[in-house]
NUTIVO-852693 format. One record per residue (C-alpha): residue number from 1; residue in three letters; x, y, z. Coordinates in Angstrom, 3 decimals, always signed. Example, Ala and Ser with C-alpha at 12.3 -4.5 7.8 and 13.67 -1.06 7.14 Angstrom:
<node n="1" res="ALA" x="+12.300" y="-4.500" z="+7.800"/>
<node n="2" res="SER" x="+13.670" y="-1.060" z="+7.140"/>
This chain:
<node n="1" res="UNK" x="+177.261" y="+63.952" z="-53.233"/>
<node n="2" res="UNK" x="+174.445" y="+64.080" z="-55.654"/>
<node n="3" res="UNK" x="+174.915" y="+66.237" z="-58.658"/>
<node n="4" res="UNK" x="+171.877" y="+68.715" z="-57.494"/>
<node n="5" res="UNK" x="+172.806" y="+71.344" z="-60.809"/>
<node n="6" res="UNK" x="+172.525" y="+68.470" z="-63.174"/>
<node n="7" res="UNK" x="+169.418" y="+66.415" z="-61.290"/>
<node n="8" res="UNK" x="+167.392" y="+69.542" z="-60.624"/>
<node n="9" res="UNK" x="+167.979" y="+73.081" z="-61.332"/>
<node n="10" res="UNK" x="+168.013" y="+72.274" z="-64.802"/>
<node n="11" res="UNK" x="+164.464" y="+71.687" z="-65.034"/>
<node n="12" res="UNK" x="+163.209" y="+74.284" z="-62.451"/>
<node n="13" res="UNK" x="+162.252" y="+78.017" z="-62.099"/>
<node n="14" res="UNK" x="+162.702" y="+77.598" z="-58.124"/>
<node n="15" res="UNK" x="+164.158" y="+75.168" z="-55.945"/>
<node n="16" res="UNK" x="+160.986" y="+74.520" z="-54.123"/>
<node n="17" res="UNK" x="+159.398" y="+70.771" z="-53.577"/>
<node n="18" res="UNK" x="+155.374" y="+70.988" z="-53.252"/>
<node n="19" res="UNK" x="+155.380" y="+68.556" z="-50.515"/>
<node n="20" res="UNK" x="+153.159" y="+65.483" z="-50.502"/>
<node n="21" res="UNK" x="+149.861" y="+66.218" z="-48.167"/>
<node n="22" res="UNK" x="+147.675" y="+63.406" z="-46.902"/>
<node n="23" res="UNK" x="+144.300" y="+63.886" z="-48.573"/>
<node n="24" res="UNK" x="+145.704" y="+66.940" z="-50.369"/>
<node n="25" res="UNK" x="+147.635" y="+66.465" z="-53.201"/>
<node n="26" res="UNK" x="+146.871" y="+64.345" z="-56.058"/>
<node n="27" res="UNK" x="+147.757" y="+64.359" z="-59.680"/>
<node n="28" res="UNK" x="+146.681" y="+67.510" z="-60.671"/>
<node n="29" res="UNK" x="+148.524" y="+69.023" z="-57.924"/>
<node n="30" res="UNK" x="+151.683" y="+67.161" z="-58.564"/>
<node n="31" res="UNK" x="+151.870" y="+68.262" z="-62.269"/>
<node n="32" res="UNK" x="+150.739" y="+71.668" z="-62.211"/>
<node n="33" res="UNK" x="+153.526" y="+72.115" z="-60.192"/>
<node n="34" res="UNK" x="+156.132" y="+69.729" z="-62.444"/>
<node n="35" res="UNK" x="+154.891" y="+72.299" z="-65.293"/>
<node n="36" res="UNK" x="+155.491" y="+75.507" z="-63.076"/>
<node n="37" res="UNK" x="+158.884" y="+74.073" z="-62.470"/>
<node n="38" res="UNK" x="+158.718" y="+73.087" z="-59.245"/>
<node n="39" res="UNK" x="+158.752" y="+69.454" z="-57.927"/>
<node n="40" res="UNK" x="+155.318" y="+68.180" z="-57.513"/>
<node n="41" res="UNK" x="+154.688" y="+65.157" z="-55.103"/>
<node n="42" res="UNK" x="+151.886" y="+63.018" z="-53.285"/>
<node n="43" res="UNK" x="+151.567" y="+60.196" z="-50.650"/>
<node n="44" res="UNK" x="+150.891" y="+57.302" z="-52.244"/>
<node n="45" res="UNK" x="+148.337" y="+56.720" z="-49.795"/>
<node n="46" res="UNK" x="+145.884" y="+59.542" z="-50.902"/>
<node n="47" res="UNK" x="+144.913" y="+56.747" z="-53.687"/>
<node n="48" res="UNK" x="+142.416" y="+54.067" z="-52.057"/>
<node n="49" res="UNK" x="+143.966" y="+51.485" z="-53.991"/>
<node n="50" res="UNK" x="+147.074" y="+50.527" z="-54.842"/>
<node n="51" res="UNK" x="+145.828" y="+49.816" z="-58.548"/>
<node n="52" res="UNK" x="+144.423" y="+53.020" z="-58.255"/>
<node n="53" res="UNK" x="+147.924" y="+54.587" z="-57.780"/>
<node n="54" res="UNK" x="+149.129" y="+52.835" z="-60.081"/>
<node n="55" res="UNK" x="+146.497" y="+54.797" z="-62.712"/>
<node n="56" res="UNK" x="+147.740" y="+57.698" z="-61.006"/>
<node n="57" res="UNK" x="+151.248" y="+57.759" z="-62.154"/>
<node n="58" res="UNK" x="+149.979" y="+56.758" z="-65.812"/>
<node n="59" res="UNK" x="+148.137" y="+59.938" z="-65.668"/>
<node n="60" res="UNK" x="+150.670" y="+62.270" z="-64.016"/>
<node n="61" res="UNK" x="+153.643" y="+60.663" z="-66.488"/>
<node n="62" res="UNK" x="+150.976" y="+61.219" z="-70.172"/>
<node n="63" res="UNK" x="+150.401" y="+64.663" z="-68.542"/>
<node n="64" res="UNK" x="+153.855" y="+65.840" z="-68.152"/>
<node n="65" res="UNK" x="+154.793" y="+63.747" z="-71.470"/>
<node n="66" res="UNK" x="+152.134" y="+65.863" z="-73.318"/>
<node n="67" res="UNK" x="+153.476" y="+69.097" z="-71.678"/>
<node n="68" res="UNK" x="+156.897" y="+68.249" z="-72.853"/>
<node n="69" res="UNK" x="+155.771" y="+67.609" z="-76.253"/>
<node n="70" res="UNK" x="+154.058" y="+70.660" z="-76.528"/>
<node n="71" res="UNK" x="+156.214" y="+73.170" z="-75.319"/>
<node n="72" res="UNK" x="+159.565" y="+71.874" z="-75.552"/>
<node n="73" res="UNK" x="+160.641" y="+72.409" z="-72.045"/>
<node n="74" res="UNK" x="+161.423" y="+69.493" z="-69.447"/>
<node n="75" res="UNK" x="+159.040" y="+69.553" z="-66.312"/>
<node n="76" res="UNK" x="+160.246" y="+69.203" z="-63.517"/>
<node n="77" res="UNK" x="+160.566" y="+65.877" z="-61.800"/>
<node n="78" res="UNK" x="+157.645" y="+64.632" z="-59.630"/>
<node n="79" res="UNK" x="+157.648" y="+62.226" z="-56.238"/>
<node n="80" res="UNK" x="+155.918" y="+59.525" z="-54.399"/>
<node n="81" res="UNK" x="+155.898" y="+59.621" z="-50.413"/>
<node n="82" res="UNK" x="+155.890" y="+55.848" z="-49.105"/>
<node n="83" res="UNK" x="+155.170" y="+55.135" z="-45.265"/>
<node n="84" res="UNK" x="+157.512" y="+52.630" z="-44.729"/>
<node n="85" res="UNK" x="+156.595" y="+51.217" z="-41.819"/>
<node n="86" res="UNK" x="+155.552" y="+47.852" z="-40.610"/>
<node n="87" res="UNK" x="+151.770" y="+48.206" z="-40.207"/>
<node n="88" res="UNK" x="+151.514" y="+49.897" z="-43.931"/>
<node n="89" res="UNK" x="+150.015" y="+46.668" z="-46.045"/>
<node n="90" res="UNK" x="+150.131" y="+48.484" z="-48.743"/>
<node n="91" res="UNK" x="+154.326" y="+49.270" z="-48.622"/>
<node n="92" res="UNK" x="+155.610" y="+46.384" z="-50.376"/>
<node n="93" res="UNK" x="+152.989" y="+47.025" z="-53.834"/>
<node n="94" res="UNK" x="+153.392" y="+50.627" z="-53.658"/>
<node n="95" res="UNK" x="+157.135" y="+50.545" z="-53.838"/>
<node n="96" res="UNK" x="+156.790" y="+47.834" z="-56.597"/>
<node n="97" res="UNK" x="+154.600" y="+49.975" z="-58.621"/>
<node n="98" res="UNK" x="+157.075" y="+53.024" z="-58.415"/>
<node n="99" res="UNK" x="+159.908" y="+50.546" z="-59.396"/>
<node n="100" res="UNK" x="+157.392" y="+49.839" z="-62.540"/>
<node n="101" res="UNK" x="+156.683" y="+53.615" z="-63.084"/>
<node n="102" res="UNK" x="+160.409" y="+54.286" z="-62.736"/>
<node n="103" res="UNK" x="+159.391" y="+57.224" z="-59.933"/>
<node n="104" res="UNK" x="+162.019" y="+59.551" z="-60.177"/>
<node n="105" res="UNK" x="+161.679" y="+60.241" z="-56.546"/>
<node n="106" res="UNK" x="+160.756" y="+58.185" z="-53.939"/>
<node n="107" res="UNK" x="+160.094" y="+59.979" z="-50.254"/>
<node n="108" res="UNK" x="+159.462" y="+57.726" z="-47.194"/>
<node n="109" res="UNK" x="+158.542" y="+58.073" z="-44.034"/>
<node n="110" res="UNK" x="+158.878" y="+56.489" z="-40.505"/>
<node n="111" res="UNK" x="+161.600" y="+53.875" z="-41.314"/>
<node n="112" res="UNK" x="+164.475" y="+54.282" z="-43.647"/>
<node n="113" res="UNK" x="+165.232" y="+51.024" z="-45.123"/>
<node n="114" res="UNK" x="+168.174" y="+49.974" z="-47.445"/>
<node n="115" res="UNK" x="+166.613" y="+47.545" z="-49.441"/>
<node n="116" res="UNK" x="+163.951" y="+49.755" z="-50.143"/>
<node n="117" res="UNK" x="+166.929" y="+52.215" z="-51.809"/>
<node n="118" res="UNK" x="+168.648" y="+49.396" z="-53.482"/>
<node n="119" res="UNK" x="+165.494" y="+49.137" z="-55.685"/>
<node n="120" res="UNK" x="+164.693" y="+52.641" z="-56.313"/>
<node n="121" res="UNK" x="+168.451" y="+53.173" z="-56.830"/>
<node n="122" res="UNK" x="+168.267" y="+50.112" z="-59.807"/>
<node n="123" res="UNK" x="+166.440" y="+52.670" z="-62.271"/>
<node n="124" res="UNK" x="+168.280" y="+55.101" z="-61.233"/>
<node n="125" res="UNK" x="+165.654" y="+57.349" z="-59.196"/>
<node n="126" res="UNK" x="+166.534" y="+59.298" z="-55.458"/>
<node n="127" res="UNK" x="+166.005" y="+58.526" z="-52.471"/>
<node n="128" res="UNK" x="+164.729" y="+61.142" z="-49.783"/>
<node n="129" res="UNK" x="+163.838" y="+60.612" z="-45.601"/>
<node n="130" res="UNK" x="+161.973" y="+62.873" z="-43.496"/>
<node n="131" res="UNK" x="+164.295" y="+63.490" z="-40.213"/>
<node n="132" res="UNK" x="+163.183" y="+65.500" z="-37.474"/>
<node n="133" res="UNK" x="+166.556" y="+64.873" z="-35.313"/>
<node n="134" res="UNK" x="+170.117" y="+63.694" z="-35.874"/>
<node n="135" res="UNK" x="+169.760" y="+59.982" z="-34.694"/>
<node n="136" res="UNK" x="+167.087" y="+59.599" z="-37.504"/>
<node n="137" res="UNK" x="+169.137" y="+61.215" z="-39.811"/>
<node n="138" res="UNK" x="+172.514" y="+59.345" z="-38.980"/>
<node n="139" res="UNK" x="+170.094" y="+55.747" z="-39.868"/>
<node n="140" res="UNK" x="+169.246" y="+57.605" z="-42.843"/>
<node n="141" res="UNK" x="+172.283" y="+57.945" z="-44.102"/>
<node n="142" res="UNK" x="+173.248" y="+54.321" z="-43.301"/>
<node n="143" res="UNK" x="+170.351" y="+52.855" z="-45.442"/>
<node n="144" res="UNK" x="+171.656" y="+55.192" z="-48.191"/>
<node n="145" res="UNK" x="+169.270" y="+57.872" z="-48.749"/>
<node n="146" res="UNK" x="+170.373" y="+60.384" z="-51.167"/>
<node n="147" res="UNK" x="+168.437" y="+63.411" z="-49.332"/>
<node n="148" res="UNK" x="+167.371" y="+64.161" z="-46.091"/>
<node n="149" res="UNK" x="+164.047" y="+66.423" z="-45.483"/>
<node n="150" res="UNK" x="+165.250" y="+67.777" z="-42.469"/>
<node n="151" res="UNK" x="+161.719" y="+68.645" z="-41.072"/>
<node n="152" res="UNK" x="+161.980" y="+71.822" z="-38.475"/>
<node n="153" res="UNK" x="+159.920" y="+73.415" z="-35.587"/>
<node n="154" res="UNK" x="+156.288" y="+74.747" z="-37.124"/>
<node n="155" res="UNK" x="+156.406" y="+73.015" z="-39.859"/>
<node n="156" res="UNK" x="+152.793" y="+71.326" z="-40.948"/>
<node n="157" res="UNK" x="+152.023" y="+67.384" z="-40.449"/>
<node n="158" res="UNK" x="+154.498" y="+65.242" z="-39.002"/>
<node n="159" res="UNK" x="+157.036" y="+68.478" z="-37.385"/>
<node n="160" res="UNK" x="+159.845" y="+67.807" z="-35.617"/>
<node n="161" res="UNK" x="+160.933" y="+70.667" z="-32.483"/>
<node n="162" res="UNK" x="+164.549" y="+71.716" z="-33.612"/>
<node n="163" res="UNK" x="+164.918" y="+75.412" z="-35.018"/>
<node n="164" res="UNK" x="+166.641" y="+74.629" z="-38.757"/>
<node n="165" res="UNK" x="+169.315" y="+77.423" z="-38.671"/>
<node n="166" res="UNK" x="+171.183" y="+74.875" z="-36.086"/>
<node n="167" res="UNK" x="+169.714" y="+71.668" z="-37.354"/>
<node n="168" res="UNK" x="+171.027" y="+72.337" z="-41.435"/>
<node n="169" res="UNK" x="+174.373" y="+72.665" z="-39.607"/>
<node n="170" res="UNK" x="+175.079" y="+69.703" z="-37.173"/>
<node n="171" res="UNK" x="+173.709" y="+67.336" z="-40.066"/>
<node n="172" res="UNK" x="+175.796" y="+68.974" z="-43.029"/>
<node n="173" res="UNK" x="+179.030" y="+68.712" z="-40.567"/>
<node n="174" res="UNK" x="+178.385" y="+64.541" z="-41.885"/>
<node n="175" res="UNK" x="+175.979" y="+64.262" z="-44.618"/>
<node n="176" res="UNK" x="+177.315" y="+65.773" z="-48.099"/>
<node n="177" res="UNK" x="+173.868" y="+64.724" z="-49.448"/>
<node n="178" res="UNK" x="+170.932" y="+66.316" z="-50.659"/>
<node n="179" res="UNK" x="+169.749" y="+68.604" z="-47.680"/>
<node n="180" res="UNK" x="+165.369" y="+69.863" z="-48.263"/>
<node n="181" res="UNK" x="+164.653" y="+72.259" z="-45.240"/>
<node n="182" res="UNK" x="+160.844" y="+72.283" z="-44.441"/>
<node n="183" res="UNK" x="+158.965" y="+74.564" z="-41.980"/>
<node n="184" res="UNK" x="+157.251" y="+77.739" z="-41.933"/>
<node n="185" res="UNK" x="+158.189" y="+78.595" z="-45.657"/>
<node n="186" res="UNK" x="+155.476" y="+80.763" z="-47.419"/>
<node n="187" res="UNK" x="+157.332" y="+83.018" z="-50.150"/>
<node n="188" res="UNK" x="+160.413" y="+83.320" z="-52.082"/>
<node n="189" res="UNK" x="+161.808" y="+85.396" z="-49.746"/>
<node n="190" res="UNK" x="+161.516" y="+82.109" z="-46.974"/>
<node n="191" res="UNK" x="+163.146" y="+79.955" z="-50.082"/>
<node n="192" res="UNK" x="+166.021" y="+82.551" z="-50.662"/>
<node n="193" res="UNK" x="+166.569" y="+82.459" z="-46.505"/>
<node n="194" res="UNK" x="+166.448" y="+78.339" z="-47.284"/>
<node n="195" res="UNK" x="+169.623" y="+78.227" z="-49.312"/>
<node n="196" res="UNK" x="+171.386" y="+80.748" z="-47.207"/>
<node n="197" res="UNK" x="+171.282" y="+78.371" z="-44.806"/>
<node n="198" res="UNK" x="+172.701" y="+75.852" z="-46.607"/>
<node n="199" res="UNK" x="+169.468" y="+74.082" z="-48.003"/>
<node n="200" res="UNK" x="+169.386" y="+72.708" z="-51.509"/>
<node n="201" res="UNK" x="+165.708" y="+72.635" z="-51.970"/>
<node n="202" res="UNK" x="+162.970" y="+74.501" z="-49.846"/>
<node n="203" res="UNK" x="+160.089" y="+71.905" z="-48.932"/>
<node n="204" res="UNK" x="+156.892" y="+73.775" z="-48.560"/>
<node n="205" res="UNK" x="+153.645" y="+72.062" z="-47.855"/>
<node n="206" res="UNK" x="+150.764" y="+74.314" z="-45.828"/>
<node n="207" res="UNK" x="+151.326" y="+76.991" z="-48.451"/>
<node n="208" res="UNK" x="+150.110" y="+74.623" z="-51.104"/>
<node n="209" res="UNK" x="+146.762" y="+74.015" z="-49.244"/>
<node n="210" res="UNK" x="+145.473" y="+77.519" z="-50.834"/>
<node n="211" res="UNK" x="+145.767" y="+76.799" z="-54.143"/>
<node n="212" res="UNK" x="+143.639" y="+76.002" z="-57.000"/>
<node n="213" res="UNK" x="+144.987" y="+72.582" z="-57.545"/>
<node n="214" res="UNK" x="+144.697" y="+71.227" z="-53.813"/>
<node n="215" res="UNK" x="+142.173" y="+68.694" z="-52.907"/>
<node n="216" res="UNK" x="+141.132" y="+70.721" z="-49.779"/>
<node n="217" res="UNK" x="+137.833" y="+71.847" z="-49.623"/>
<node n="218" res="UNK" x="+136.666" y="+75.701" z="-49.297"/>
<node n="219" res="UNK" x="+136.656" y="+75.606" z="-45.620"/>
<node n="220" res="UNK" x="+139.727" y="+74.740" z="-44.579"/>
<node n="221" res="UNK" x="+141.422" y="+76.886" z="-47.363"/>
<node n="222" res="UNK" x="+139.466" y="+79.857" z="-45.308"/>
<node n="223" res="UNK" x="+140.785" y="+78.523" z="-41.952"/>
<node n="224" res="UNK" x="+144.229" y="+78.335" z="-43.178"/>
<node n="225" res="UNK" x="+143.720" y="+82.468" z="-43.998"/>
<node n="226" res="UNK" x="+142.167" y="+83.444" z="-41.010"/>
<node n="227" res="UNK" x="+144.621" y="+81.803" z="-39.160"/>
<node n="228" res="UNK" x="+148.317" y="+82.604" z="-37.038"/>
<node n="229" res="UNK" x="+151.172" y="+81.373" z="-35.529"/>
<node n="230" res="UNK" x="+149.011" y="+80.619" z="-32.285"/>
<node n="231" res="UNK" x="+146.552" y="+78.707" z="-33.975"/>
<node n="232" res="UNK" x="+148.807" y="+76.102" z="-34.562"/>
<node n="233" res="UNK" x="+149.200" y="+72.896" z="-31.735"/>
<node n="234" res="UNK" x="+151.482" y="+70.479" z="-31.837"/>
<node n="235" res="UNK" x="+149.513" y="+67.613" z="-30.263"/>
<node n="236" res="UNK" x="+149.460" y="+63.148" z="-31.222"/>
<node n="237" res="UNK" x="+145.869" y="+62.954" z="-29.986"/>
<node n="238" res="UNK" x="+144.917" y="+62.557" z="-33.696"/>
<node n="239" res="UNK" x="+147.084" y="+59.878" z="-35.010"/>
<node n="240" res="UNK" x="+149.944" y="+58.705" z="-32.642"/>
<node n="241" res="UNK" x="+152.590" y="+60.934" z="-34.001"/>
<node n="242" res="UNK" x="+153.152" y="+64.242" z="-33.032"/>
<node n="243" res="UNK" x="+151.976" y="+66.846" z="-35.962"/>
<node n="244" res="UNK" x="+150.878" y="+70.498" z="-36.769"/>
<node n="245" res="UNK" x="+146.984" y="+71.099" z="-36.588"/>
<node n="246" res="UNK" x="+144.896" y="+74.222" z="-37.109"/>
<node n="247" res="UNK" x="+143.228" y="+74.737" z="-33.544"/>
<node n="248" res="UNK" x="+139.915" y="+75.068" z="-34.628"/>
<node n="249" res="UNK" x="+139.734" y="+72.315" z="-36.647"/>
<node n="250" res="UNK" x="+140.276" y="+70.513" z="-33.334"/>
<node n="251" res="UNK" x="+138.393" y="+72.132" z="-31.145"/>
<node n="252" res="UNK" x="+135.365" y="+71.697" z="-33.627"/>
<node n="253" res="UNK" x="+135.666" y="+68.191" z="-33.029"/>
<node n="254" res="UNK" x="+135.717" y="+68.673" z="-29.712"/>
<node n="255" res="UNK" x="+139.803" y="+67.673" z="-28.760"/>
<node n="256" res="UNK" x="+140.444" y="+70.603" z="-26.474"/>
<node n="257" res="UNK" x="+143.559" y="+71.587" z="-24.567"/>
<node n="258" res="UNK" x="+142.819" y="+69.633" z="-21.982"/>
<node n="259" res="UNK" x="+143.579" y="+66.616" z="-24.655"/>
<node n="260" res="UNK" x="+146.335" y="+67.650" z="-26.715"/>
<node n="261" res="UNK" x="+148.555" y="+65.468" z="-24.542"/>
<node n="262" res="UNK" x="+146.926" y="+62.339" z="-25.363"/>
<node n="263" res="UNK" x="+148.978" y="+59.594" z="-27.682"/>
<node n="264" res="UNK" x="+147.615" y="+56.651" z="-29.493"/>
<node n="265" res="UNK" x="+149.828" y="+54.009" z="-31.152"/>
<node n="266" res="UNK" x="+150.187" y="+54.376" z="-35.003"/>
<node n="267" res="UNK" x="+148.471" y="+51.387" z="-36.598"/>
<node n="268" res="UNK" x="+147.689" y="+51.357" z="-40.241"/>
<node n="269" res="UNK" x="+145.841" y="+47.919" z="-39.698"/>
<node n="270" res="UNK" x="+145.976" y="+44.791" z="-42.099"/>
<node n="271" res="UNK" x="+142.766" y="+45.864" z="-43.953"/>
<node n="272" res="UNK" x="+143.575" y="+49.772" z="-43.643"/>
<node n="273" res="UNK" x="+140.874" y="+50.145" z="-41.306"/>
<node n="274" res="UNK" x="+143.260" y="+52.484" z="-38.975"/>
<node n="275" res="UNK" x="+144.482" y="+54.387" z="-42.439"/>
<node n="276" res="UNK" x="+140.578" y="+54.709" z="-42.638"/>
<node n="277" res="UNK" x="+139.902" y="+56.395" z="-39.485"/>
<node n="278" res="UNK" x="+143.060" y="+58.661" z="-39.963"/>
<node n="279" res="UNK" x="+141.736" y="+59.725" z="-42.746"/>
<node n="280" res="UNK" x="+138.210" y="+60.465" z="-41.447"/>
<node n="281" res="UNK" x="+140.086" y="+62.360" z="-38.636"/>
<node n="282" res="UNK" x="+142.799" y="+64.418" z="-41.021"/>
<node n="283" res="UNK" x="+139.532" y="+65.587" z="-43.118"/>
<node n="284" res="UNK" x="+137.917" y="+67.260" z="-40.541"/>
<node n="285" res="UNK" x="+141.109" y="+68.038" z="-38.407"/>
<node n="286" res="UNK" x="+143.175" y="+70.344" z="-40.299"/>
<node n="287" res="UNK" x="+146.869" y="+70.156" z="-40.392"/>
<node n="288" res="UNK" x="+148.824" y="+73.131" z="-41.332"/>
<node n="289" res="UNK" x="+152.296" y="+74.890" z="-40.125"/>
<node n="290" res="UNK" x="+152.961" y="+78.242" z="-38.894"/>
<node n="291" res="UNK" x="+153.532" y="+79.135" z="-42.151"/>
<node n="292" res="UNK" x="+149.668" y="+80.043" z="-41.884"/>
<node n="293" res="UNK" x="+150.582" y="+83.928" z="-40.653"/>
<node n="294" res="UNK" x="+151.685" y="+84.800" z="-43.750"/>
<node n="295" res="UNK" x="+148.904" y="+83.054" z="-46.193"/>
<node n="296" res="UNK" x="+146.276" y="+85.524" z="-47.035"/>
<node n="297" res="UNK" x="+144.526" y="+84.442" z="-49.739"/>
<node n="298" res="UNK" x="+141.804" y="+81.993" z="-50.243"/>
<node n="299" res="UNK" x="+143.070" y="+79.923" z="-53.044"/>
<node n="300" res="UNK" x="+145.064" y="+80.850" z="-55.993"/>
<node n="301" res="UNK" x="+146.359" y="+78.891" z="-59.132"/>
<node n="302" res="UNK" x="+149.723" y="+77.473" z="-58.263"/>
<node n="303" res="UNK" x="+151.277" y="+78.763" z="-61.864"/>
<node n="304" res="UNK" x="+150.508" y="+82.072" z="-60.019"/>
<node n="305" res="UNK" x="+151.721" y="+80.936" z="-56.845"/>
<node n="306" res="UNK" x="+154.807" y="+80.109" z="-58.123"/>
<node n="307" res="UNK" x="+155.503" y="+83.101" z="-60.619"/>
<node n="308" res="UNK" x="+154.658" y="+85.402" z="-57.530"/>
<node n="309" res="UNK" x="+157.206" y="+83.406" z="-55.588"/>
<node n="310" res="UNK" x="+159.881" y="+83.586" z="-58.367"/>
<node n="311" res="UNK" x="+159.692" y="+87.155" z="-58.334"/>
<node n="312" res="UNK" x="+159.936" y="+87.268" z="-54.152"/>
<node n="313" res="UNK" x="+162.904" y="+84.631" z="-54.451"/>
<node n="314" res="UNK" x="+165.118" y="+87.260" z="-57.066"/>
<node n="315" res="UNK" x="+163.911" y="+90.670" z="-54.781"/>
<node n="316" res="UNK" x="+165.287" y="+88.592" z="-51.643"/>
<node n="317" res="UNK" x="+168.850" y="+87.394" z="-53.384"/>
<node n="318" res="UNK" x="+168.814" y="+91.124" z="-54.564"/>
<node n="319" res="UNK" x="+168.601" y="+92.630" z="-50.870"/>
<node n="320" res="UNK" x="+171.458" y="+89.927" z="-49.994"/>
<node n="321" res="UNK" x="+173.738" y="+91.315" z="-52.821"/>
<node n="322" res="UNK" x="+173.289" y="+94.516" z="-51.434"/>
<node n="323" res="UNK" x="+174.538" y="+93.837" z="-48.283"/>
<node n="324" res="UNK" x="+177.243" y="+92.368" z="-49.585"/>
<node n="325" res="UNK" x="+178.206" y="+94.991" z="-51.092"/>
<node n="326" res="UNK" x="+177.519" y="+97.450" z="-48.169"/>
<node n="327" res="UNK" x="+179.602" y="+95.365" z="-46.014"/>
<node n="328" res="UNK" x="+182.469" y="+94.511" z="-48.383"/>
């Protein structure tokens, strides 16, 4: 099993992953959080270009450089989400320009593939696969991923259906890995809950939308507020795959309940023209998790966001002390 003390906690104030959000997150995102000491990511897809990613990571890499240099502390490490799937033209230069850049870690997504670990394992960087059952995690773990994002019911984008108090179980009974639980988590208090469960890191994405530092526009950050559990619906009418979207957002584009059923076959097309139209959908249908019930601000700076959530994290381990204690 991966040393987690030595690979992570050393470098952060929580063990919380900003998770990477299509059309979301981008550099400033990703190391405003590596700063707050928490690990910062992005899809390497939110970059039009591939050389355009590949400016990306120069900028995030002098950024946290300049941070280190400055203050004296270590950032915490940031991450790349790859789609590795067959229709992605854009896999095989990606994943060559994080072997370049040295990512320390590389996410993918819909296909877990060894030779794609092999190379990120050559420098040295981690592996981690979004799982949303055991049969994807058992592959997984066969191509030699070094974490598994076990991705629960409610969570936002791509959820899975199983509740995580059962699904951190059955895949720790065979994976000694790095286990991130994602879904629903808003506060410290949902991080604390996390690790009693046997989670490693927390992976939080909809609770990111609201910040500063997120690429979403005014809007949605106000539909995200307003919002509650019941105004999220798990539908693939918008891309193929089953995900988390903000009801509104879909029925202000007209996709009513009467369509949620619908499924389309993921294509990201040889000239990205299908990554084009997902994108046109995904910025004016909003994706978020249930986590929404308990977001009720507008936006906030995520060195806030993160203090605030330090502070819930140590009150929640505090209650748990107590009852152990009481129950002794």
């Amino acid at each position: 099993m991966p040393d987690v003390q030595h690979i992570f906690y050393n470098s952060l104030s929580l063990p919380v992953v900003a998770a990477p959000m299509f059309l979301i997150s981008g550099p400033k995102l990703v190391t405003t959080c590596c700063r707050s000491g928490i690990i910062g990511t992005l899809p390497a897809l939110n970059q039009r270009s591939s050389e355009g990613f590949d400016q990306w990571l120069t900028d995030i890499e002098n950024d946290l450089n300049s941070f280190e240099n400055e203050t004296g502390r270590k950032p915490a490490p940031y991450g790349v989400n790859l789609i590795v799937h067959r229709t992605n033209p854009r896999l095989q230069a990606d994943l060559d320009i994080c072997v370049k850049h040295q990512v320390p870690i590389v996410i993918t997504s819909l296909g877990a593939v060894s030779d794609l670990v092999k190379k990120v394992h050559g420098y040295g960087g981690l592996v981690f696969h979004d799982v949303t059952n055991r049969r994807h995690s058992e592959k997984a773990m066969e191509a030699g991923v070094d974490g598994l994002i076990l991705v629960s019911a409610g969570a936002g984008g791509h959820a899975g259906l199983l509740n995580p108090m059962p699904f951190i179980q059955e895949i720790r009974s065979f994976f000694d890995g790095i286990i991130l639980l994602s879904g629903c988590m808003s506060n410290g208090g949902d991080v604390a809950s996390a690790m009693q469960m046997g989670a490693d890191l927390a992976y939080l994405g909809t609770r990111f939308i609201n910040t500063d530092e997120s690429r979403a526009d005014d809007d949605y950050k106000h539909m995200i507020m307003e919002s509650k559990t019941s105004d999220i619906v798990y539908t693939a009418a918008v891309s193929g795959v089953h995900a988390n979207f903000l009801r509104p957002s879909l029925e202000a584009m007209g996709i009513t309940q009467e369509l949620w059923g619908i499924k389309k076959k993921i294509d990201f097309g040889s000239e990205l023209d299908a990554q084009k139209a997902e994108a046109k959908a995904w910025k004016t249908i909003w994706s978020a998790g249930q986590g929404v019930a308990t977001i009720n601000t507008e936006s906030s700076p995520v060195e806030e966001l993160v203090r605030n959530m330090k502070n819930e994290f140590h009150e929640a381990i505090d209650r748990q002390l107590a009852f152990k204690t009481k129950f002794a």
